[in-house]
C-alpha positions as CSV (number, residue, x, y, z in Angstrom):
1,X,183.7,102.3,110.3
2,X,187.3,101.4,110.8
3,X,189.7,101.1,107.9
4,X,193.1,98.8,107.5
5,X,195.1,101.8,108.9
6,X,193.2,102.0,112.3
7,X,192.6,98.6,112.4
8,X,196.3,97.9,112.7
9,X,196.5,100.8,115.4
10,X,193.8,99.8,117.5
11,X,195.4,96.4,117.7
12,X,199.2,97.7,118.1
13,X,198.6,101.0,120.8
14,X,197.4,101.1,123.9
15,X,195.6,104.5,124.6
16,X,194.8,106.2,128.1
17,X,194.4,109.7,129.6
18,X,196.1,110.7,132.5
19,X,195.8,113.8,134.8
20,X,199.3,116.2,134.4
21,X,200.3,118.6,136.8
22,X,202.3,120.5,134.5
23,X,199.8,120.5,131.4
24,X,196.5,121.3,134.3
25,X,194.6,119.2,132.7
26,X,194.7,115.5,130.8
27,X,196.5,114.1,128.6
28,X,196.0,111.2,126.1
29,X,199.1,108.8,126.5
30,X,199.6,106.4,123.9
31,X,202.2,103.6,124.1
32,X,202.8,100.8,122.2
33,X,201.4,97.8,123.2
34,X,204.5,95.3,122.8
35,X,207.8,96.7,121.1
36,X,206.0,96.9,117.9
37,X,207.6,99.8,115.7
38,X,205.3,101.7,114.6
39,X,206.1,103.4,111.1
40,X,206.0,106.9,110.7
41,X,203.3,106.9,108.6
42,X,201.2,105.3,110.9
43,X,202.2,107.7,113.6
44,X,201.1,110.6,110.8
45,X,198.1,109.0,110.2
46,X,197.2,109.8,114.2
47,X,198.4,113.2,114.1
48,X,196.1,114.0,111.4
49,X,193.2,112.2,112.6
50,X,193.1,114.3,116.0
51,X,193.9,117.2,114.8
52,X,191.0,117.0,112.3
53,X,189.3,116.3,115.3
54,X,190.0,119.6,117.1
55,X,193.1,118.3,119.9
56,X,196.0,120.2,120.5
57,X,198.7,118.0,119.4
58,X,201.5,118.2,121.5
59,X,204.7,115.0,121.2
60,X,206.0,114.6,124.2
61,X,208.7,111.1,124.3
62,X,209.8,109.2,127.1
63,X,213.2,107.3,127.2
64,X,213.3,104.0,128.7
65,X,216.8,103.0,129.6
């Protein structure tokens, strides 16, 4: 069942895994799907959810200039 919180993610983010050299093995990439800003306690609400479901949780930003 989804709730208002994931609703509003699932509909904001865009997630994918990708294959990294560096990590040897993949990762889960999530972007925002337009230059939505999503609040912190959204991006909290994320963390917690994969960590309760047993993923290293590792932030890693990009900078687009």
């Amino acid at each position: 069942m989804y709730n208002k919180k994931m609703k509003i993610l699932l509909n904001r983010l865009s997630f994918y895994f990708r294959y990294d050299i560096a990590e040897m093995g993949p990762l889960l990439y999530i972007k925002p799907v337009r230059n939505d800003i999503v609040s912190p306690e959204h991006w909290c609400f994320l963390e917690n959810l994969f960590y309760n479901m047993g993923y290293q949780i590792i932030k890693k930003y990009n900078k687009h200039t």
